[in-house]
C-alpha positions in Angstrom: 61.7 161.4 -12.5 60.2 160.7 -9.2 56.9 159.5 -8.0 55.2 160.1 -4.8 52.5 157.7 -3.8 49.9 158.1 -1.4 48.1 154.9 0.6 45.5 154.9 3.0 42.3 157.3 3.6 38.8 155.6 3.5 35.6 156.2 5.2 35.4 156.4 9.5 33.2 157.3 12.5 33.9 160.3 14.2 36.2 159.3 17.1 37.6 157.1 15.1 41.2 156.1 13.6 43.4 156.1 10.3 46.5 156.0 9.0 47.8 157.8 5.6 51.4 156.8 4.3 53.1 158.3 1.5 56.3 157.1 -0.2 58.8 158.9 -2.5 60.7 156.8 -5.4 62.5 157.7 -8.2 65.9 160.1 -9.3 66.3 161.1 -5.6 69.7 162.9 -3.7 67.8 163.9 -0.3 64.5 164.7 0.8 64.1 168.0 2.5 60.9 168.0 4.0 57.9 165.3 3.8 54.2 165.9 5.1 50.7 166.2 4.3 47.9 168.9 3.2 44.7 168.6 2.9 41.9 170.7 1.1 38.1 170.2 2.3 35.4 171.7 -0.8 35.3 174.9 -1.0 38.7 175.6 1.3 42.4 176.5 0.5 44.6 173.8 0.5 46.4 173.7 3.9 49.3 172.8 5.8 48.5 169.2 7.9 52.0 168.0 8.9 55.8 167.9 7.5 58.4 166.5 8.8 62.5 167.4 7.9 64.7 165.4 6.8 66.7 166.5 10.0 63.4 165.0 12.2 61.6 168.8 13.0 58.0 168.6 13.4 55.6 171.0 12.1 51.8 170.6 13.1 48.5 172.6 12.3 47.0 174.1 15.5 43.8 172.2 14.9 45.7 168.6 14.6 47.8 168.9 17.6 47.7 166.3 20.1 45.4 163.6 17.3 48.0 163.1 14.5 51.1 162.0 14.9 53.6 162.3 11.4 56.6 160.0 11.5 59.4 159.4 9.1 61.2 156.2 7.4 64.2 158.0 5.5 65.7 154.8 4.3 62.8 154.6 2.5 62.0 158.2 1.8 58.3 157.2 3.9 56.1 159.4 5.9 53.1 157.6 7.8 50.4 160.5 9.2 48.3 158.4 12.5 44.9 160.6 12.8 43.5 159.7 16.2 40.0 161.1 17.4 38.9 162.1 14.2 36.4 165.0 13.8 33.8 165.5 10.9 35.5 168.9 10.1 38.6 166.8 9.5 36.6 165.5 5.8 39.1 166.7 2.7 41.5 165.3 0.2 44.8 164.6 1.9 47.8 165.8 -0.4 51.2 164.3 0.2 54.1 167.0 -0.6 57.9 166.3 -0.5 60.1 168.7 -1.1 63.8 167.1 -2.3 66.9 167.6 -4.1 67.2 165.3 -7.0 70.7 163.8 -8.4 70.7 166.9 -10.1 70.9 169.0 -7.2 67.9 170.7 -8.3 65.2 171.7 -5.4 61.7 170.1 -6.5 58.4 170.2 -5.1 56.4 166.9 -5.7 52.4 166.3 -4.6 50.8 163.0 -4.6 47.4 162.4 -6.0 45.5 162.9 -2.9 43.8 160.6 -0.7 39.9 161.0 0.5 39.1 161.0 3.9 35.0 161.1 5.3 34.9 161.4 8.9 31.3 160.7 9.9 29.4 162.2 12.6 
């Protein structure tokens, strides 16, 4: 089994900071890919930030140059910093790993979600 377990999100001003982190655990061989969606009400889920387990970045166009996604693979960790944050940046933030388990077998694993208010 694994577990993926979010940490972080909360309430902020617009302009304002957080920081999201996200940790796989569990029956493990190598994680692929780590990042974050998020889905505002009413809205598609949608791609945030991922990062490989060979270091490439992926970022949304309207993120760029605010949040920053970094990874700890000794402990199978991504940490999303969201800088100069906007009201339209409000949703549930989904962490997503995609891994090989000690199976070999290719999984895709969400967290629970994490809330994040930006107020203007």
């Amino acid at each position: 089994q694994v577990q993926v377990l979010e940490s972080g999100g909360g309430l902020v001003q617009a302009g304002g900071s957080l920081r999201l982190s996200c940790e796989a655990s569990g029956n493990i061989f190598r994680i692929n890919t780590m990042g974050w969606y998020r889905q505002a009400p009413g809205k598609q889920r949608e791609l945030v930030a991922t990062i490989t387990g060979s270091g490439i970045l992926n970022y949304a166009d309207s993120v760029k140059g605010r949040f920053t996604i970094s990874g700890d693979k000794s402990k199978n960790m991504v940490t999303l910093q969201m800088n100069s944050l906007k009201p339209e940046d409000t949703a549930v933030y989904y962490c997503y790993c995609n891994l090989q388990t000690v199976f070999l077998a290719e999984r895709n694993y969400w967290g629970q979600g994490t809330q994040v208010t930006v107020s203007s």
